[in-house]
C-alpha positions in Angstrom: 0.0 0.0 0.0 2.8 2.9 1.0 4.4 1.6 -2.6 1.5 2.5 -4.4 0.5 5.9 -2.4 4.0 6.8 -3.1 3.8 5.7 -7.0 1.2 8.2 -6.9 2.8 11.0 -5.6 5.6 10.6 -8.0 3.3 10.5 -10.9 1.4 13.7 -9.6 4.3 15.8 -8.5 7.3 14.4 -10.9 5.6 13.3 -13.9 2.4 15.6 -14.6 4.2 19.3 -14.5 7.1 17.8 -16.8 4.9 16.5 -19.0 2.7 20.0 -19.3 6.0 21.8 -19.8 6.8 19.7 -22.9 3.5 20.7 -24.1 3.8 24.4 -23.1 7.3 24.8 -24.6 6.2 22.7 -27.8 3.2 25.0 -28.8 4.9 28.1 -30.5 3.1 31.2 -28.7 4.6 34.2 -29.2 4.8 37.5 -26.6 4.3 41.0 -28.0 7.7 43.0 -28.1 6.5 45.1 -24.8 6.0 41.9 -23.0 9.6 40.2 -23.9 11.3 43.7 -23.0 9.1 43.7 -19.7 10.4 39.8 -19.2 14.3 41.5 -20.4 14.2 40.0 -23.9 14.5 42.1 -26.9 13.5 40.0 -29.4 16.7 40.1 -31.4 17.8 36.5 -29.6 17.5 33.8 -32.0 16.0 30.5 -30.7 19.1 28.2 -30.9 20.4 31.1 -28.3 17.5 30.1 -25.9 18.4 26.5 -26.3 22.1 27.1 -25.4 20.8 29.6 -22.3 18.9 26.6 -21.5 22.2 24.3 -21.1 23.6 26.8 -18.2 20.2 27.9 -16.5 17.6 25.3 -15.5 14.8 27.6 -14.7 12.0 25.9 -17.1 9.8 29.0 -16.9 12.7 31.3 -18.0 13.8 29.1 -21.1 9.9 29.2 -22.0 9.6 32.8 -21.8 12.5 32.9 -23.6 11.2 30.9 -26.2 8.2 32.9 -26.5 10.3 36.0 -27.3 12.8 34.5 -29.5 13.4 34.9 -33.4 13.7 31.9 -35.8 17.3 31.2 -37.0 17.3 32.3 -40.2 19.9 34.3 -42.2 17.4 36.0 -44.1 15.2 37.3 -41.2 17.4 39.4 -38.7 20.6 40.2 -40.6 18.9 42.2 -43.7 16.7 44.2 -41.5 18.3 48.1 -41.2 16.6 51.4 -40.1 16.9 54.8 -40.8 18.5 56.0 -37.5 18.2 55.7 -33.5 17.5 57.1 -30.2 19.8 56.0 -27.6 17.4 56.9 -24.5 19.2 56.5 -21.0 18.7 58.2 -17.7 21.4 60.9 -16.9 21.7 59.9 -13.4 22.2 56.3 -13.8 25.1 57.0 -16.4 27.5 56.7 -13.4 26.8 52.8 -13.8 27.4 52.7 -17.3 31.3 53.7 -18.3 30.9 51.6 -21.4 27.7 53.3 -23.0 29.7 57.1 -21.6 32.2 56.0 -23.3 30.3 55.6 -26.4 28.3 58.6 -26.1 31.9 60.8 -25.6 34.0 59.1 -28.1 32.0 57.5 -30.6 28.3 58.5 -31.2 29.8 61.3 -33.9 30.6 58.1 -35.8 26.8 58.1 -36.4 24.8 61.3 -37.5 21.7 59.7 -37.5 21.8 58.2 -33.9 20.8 60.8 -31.1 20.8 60.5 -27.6 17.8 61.0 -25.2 18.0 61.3 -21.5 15.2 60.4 -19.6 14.6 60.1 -16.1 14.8 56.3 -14.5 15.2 54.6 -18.2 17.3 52.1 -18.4 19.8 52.0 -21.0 18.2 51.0 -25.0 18.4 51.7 -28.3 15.3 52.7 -29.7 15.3 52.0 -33.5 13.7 54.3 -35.6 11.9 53.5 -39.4 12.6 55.4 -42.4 9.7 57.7 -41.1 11.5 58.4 -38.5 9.0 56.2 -36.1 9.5 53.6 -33.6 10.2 49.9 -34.7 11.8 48.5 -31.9 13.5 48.4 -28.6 16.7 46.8 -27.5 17.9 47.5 -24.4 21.6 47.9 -24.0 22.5 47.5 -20.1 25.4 44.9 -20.3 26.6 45.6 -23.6 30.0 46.7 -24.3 31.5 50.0 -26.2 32.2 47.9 -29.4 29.0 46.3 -29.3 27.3 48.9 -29.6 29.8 50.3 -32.2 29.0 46.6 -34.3 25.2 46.7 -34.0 24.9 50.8 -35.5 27.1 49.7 -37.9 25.2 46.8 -39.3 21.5 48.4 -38.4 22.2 51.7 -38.5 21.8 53.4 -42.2 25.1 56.2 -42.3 23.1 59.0 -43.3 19.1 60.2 -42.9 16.6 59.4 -45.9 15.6 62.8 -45.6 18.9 64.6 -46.7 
């Protein structure tokens, strides 16, 4: 009898919640772009990144939110896609905590007439990319990323000079 009662517990606590996270993670749903950046994904991550994330971090509901953000692998997708400039919106007061993106702003955002900096008060550190209408397209936020990642991105996203001139 205590074989069986504890056969079922296995079943109801071990088996049953793995099995519904094979079928959570298996059905494709995607998140809007606010809800990924409000979970701290931008979007840009491709899929097989997720699956490598999920070799180092073992939090099931992180991989699957992950997985709900993510892009499809694809060389056509994500590496053709430019825009017409940026906005590189970050609190002035949180700067302090940011040497790399000062660094950028001092030394290399001339590099790039058609990025402009925005300060705002208690945003964290993203680039907002703007359409050839000058409108918002998307939203990447930048907090750990080094100087010459940002210098890497503008240069493959960022178009050198404004439609409009």
């Amino acid at each position: 009898m205590l074989r069986l009662t504890l056969y079922y517990w296995v079943l109801i606590f071990i088996l049953i919640p793995s099995a519904s996270f094979v079928i959570v993670s298996s059905s494709k749903e995607q998140l809007s772009s606010k809800q990924c950046e409000d979970l701290g994904f931008t979007g840009l991550a491709l899929c097989s990144d997720c699956n490598t994330f999920s070799e180092y971090v073992k939090d099931k509901e992180l991989i699957s939110d992950c997985l709900k953000c993510c892009t499809e692998d694809s060389d056509d997708s994500t590496s053709k896609i430019t825009y017409s400039g940026a906005i590189l919106e970050v609190c002035m007061r949180k700067l302090v905590f940011y040497p790399e993106i000062v660094g950028f702003i001092e030394e290399e955002k001339d590099k790039f007439p058609t990025v402009k900096v925005q300060y705002l008060f208690n945003s964290p550190p993203k680039l907002i990319m703007l359409d050839d209408e000058g409108q918002y397209k998307e939203t990447i936020r930048i907090d750990n990323w080094k100087r010459e990642h940002m210098l890497q991105f503008l240069q493959k996203k960022v178009q050198p000079y404004s439609a409009s001139s």
